[in-house]
N, C-alpha and C positions, 0 to 999 in steps of 0.2 A: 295683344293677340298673340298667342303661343300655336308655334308651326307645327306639327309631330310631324317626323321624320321614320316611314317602317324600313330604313336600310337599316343593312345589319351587317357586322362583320364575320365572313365567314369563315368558319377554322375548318380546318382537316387537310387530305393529304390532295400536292400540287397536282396536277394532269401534267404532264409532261410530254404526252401526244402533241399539243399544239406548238412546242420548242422544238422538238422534231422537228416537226412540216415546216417550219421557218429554215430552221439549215437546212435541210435536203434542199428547197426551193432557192436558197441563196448556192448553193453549190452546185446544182444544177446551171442557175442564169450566170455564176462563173465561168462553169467548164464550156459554158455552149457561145461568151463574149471572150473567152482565151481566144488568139489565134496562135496556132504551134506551125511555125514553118520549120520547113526541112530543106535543107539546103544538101543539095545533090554534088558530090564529089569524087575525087578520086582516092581511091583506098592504094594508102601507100605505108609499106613496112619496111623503118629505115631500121639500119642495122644499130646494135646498140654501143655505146660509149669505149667499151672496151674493146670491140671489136677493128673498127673503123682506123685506117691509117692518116686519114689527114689530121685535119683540124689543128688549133693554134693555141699555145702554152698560156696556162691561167697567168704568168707572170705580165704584170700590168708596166709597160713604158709608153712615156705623154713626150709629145715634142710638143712645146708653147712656143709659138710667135707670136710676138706684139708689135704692131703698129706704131711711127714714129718719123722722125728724122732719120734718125737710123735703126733699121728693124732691132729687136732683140729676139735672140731664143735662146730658150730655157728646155732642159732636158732634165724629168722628171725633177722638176721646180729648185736646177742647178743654171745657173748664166753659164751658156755656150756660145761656141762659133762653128762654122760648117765643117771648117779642119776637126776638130775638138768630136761634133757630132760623127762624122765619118770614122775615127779612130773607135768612138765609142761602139757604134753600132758593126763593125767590123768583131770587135771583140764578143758581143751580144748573142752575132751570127753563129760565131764557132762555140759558143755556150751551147747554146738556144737555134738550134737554126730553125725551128716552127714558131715563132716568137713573133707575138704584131706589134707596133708602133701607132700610135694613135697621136693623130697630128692638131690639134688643136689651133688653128691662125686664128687672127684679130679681123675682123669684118673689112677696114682700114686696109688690111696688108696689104702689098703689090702681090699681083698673080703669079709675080718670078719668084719671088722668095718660097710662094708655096710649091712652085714647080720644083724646085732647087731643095726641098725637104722631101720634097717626095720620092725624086731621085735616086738622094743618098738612102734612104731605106730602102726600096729597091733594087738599087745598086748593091747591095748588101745580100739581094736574097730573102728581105725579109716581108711578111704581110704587112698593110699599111693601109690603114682606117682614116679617113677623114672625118671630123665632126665638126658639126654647128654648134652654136650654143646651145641649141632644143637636145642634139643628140647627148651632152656630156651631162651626166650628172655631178650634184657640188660631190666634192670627195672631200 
C-alpha cells in the first residue's frame, strides 16, 4: 500500500516579519528582567596628577623579614641589619624624601622586629606600607 504525501516544498522569498517579533519580544523581556541600580554618591573633583603636592615616588623599596631563630632582613632582596637598614634609608631620605618603603614580614615574625622596621623608616621621614601576602604581588 503506497501513502501519497500533498506536502510540498515551498520556494520563494523569507517573511522576515516573524524574526522581527521574536527579537523585539526577547529584547523587550531583557530590558524589563535587567535590574540597573544606581548607587547614589558623592561627586567629587580631585585635582589632577600634576597639580597636587603630595603623594609618593614611583621608585619601588621592599624591606623583607623572615621568620626564624634569628630574624633575617633583606632590603630590596640584599641580607641586612637594622644598623645597615637605617644608614640605607637615611641616605634614601635625602635622595627621595616622598619615597615609601614597603615592608613585607613573615607571618612567623615577632611583633618587635616588625615594630623596629617600622621605626627606622619613619624615623627617617619616610612613607611606610605594610603588606600581607594577599597585598604584594609576585614581582
Amino acid at each position: 500500500m503506497k501513502v501519497r504525501t500533498s506536502a510540498q516544498v515551498l520556494r520563494g522569498p523569507l517573511d522576515v516579519a516573524p524574526l522581527v517579533d521574536v527579537i523585539l519580544l526577547l529584547l523587550i523581556f531583557f530590558l524589563l528582567t535587567s535590574s540597573f541600580v544606581f548607587q547614589p554618591g558623592i561627586v567629587v573633583d580631585p585635582p589632577s596628577p600634576g597639580l597636587s603636592k603630595g603623594g609618593v615616588s614611583d621608585t619601588r623599596y621592599v624591606i623583607t623579614a623572615t621568620a626564624g631563630l634569628k630574624p633575617q632582613i633583606f632590603f630590596n632582596d640584599r641580607v641586612t641589619d637594622l644598623a645597615k637598614l637605617r644608614g640605607e634609608l637615611a641616605r634614601i631620605a635625602r635622595a627621595e624624601p616622598r619615597a615609601a618603603v614597603v615592608i613585607r614580614a613573615d607571618r612567623d615574625l615577632r611583633h618587635g622586629v616588625v615594630t623596629q622596621l617600622l621605626d627606622v623608616v619613619v624615623q627617617n621621614g619616610l612613607s611606610a606600607v605594610l603588606a600581607s601576602k594577599s597585598d604584594v604581588l609576585a614581582q
